[in-house]
DONUBA-418341 format. One record per residue (C-alpha): residue number from 0; x, y, z; residue in one letter. Coordinates in Angstrom, 2 decimals, decimal comma. Example, Ala and Ser with C-alpha at 12.3 -4.5 7.8 and 13.67 -1.06 7.14 Angstrom:
<dovos>
DOVO;seq;px;py;pz;type
DOVO;0;12,30;-4,50;7,80;a
DOVO;1;13,67;-1,06;7,14;s
</dovos>
This chain:
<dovos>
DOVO;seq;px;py;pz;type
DOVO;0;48,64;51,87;-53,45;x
DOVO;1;45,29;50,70;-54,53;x
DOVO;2;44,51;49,74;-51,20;x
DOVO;3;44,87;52,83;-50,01;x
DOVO;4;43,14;54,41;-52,45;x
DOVO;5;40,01;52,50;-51,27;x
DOVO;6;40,58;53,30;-48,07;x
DOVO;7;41,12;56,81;-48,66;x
DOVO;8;37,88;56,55;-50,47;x
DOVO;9;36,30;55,03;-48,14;x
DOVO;10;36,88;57,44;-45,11;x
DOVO;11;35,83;60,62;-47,72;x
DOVO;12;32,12;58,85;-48,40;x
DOVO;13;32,01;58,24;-44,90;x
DOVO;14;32,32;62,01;-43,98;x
DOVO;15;30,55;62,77;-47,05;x
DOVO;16;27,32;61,15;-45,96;x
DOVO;17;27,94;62,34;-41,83;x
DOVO;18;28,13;65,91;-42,88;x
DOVO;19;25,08;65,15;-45,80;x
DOVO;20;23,12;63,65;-43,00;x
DOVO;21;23,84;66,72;-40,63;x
DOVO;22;22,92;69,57;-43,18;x
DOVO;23;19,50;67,24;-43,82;x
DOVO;24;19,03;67,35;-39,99;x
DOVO;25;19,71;71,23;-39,45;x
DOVO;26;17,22;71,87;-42,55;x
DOVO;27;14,41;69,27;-41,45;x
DOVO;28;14,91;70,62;-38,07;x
DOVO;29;14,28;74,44;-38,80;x
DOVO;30;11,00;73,86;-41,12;x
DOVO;31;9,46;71,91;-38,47;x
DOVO;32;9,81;74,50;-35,79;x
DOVO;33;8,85;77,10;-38,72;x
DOVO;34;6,26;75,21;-38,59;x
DOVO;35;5,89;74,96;-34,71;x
DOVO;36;6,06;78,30;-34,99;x
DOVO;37;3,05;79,50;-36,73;x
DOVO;38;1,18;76,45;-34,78;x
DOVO;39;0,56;79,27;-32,42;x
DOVO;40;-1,63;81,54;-34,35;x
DOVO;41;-3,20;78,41;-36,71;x
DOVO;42;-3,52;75,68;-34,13;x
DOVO;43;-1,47;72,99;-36,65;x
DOVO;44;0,11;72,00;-33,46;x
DOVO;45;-0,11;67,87;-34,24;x
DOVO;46;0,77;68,63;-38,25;x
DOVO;47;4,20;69,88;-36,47;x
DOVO;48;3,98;66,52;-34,15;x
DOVO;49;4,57;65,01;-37,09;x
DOVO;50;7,17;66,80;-38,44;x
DOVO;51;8,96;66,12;-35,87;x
DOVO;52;8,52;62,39;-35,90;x
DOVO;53;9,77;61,49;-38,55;x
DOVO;54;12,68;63,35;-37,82;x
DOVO;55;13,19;61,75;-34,52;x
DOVO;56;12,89;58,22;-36,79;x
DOVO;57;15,81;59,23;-38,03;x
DOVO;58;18,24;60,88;-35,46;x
DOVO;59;17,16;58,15;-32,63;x
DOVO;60;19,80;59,29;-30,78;x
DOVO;61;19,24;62,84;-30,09;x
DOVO;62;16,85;63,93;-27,81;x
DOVO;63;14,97;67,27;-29,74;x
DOVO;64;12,95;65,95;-32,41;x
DOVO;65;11,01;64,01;-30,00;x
DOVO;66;11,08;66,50;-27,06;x
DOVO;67;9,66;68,88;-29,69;x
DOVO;68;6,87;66,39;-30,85;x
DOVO;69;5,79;65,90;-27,13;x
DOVO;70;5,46;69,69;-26,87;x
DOVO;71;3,40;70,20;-29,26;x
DOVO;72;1,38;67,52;-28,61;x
DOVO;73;1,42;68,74;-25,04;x
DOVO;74;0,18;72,13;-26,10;x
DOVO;75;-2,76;70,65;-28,94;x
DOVO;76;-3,76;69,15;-26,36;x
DOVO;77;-5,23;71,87;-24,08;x
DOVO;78;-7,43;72,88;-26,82;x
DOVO;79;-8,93;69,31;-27,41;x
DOVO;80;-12,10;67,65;-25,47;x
DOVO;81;-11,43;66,43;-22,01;x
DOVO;82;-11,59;62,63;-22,48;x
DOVO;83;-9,09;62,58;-25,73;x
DOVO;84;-6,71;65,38;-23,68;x
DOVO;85;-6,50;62,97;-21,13;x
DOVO;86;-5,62;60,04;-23,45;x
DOVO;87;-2,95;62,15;-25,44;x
DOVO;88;-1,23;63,07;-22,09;x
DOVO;89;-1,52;59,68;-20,86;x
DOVO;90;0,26;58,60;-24,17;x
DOVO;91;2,90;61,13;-23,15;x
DOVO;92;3,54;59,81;-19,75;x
DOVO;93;5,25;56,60;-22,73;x
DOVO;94;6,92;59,22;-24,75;x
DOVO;95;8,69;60,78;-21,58;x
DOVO;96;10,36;57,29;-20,73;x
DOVO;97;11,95;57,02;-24,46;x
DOVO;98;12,89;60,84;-23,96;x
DOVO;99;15,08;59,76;-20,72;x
DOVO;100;16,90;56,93;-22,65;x
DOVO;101;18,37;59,95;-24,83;x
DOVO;102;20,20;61,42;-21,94;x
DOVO;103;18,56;64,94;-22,53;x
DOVO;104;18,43;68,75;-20,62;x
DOVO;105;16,46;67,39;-17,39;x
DOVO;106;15,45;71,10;-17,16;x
DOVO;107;13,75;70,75;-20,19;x
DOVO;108;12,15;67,31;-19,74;x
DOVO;109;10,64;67,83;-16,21;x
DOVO;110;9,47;70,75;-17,19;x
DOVO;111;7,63;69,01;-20,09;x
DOVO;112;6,49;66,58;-17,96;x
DOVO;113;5,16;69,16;-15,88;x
DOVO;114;3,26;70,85;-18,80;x
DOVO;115;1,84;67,49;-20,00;x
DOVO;116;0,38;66,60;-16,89;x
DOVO;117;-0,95;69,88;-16,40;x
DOVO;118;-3,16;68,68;-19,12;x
DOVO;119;-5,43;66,13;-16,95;x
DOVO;120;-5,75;68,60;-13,97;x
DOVO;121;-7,45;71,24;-16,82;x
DOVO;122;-9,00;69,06;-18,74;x
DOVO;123;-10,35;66,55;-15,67;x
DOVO;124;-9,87;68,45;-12,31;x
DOVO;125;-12,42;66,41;-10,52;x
DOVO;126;-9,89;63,14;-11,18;x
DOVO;127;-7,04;64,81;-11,42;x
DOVO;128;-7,29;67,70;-9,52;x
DOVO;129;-5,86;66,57;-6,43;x
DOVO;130;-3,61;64,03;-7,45;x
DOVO;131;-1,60;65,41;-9,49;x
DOVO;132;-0,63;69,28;-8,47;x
DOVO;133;1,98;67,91;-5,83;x
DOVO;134;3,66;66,01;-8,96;x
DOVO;135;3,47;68,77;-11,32;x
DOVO;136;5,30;71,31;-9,33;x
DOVO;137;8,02;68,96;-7,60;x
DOVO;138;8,72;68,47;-11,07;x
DOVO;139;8,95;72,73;-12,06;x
DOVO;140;11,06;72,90;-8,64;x
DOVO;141;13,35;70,20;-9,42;x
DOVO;142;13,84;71,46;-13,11;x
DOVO;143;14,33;74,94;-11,51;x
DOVO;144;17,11;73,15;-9,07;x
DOVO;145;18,74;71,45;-11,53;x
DOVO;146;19,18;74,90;-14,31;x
DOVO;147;18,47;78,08;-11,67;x
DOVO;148;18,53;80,16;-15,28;x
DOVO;149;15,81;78,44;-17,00;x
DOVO;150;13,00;80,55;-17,24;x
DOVO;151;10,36;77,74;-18,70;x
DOVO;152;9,75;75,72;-15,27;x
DOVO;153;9,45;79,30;-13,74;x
DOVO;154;6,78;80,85;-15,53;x
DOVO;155;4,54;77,59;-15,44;x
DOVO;156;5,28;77,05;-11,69;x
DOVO;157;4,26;80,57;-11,30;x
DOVO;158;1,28;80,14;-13,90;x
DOVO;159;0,08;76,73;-12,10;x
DOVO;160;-0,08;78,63;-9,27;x
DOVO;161;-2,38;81,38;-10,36;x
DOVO;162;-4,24;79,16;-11,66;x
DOVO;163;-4,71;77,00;-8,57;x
DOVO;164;-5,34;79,66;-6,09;x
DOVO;165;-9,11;80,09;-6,42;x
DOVO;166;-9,48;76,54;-5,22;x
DOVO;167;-7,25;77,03;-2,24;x
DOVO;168;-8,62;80,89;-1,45;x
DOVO;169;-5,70;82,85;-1,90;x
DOVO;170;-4,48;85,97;-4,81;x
DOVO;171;-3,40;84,65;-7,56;x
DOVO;172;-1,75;88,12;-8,04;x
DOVO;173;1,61;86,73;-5,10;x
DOVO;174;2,62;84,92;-7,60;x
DOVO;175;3,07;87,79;-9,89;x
DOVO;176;7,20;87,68;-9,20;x
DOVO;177;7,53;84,40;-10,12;x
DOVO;178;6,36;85,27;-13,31;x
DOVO;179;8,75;89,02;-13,00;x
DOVO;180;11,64;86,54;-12,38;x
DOVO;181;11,26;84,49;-15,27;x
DOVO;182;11,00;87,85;-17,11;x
DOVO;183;14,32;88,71;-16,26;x
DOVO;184;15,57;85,45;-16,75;x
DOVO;185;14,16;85,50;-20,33;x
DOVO;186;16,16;88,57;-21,00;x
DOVO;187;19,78;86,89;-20,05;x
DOVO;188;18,46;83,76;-22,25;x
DOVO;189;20,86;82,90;-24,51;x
DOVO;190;19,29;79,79;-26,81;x
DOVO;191;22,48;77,75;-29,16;x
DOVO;192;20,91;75,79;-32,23;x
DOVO;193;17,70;73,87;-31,45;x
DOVO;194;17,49;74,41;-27,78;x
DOVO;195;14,24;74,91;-26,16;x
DOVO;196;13,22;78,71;-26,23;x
DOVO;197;9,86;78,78;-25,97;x
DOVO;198;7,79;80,74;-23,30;x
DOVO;199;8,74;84,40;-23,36;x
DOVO;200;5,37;85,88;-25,13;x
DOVO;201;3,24;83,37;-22,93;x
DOVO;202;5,10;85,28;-19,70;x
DOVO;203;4,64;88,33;-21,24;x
DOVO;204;0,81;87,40;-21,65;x
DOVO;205;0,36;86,63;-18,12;x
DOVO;206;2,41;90,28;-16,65;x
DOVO;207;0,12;92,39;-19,25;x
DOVO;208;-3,02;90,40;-17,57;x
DOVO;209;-3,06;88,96;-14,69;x
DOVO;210;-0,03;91,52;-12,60;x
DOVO;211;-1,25;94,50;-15,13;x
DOVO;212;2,44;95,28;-16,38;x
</dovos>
């Protein structure tokens, strides 16, 4: 009887500190993309980083805290000087081969990569500019292959586009459905817990002006 007792014991701490170390997750999750969050109007972009870091120290496992990191890292980024952008994506190109090892949305993570390594060709185009745009959109086509309904690889394909076509003489303005699609797509975008839902007010941005919707 006293065996079982223990063991009884034993399995309730267990599921004690599984379900503890769950509700810890959820909550450390949710401030740090509060906090990714208002990185958009304040620029506190690597103080969520962070955040998220130590969170993915402790759920090694699970492929969000550090996917989350990487974007925001991915997104300080573009507002740093050339020659430390390129470093921080660089540092990326690391973080994205721990992010596979996680088994995680391949939507999401090509279209990361995408984004990161968008970084060099703005920050460095005379290095970068025309070695890396055939990488950056196989990777938004492929992540649009694998999940048809993501709107994220959509938008930036559409985006990288606009933003290449003075260099190759064409309207940037034929890319304007691209950017309608993901629109729609945004609309039918249903997002479960953490999942990545960012993009929808940086589409909007780019109708209201560049298509003038």
């Amino acid at each position: 009887m006293q065996k079982l007792i223990i063991i009884l014991s034993v399995l309730v701490l267990g599921l004690f500190f599984r379900a503890n170390g769950q509700t810890n997750y959820n909550s450390e999750m949710q401030n740090a993309l509060n906090e990714f969050s208002a990185a958009h109007t304040d620029g506190s972009f690597e103080k969520a980083a962070a955040d998220f870091d130590k969170i993915t120290k402790s759920n090694p496992d699970n492929w969000l805290p550090l996917y989350y990191s990487m974007l925001s890292r991915t997104l300080n980024a573009f507002s740093l000087e050339p020659k430390e952008a390129v470093k921080v994506s660089g540092e990326l190109e690391k973080d994205y081969d721990k992010l596979i090892e996680m088994n995680p949305d391949m939507s999401e993570t090509l279209t990361l990569r995408g984004l990161f390594r968008t970084v060099k060709v703005a920050k460095d185009p005379m290095n970068y500019g025309m070695v890396l745009p055939s990488a950056i959109i196989a990777d938004y086509n492929e992540a649009i292959k694998i999940n048809p309904e993501n709107p994220r690889p959509l938008y930036l394909l559409g985006q990288f586009n606009m933003r290449s076509a003075p260099y190759y003489g064409t309207d940037p303005v034929q890319y304007c459905p691209m950017i309608k699609k993901a629109k729609q797509l945004y609309a039918n975008h249903s997002v479960e817990g953490f999942a990545p839902g960012w993009g929808e007010s940086n589409a909007d941005e780019i109708l209201k002006t560049e298509c003038g919707e």
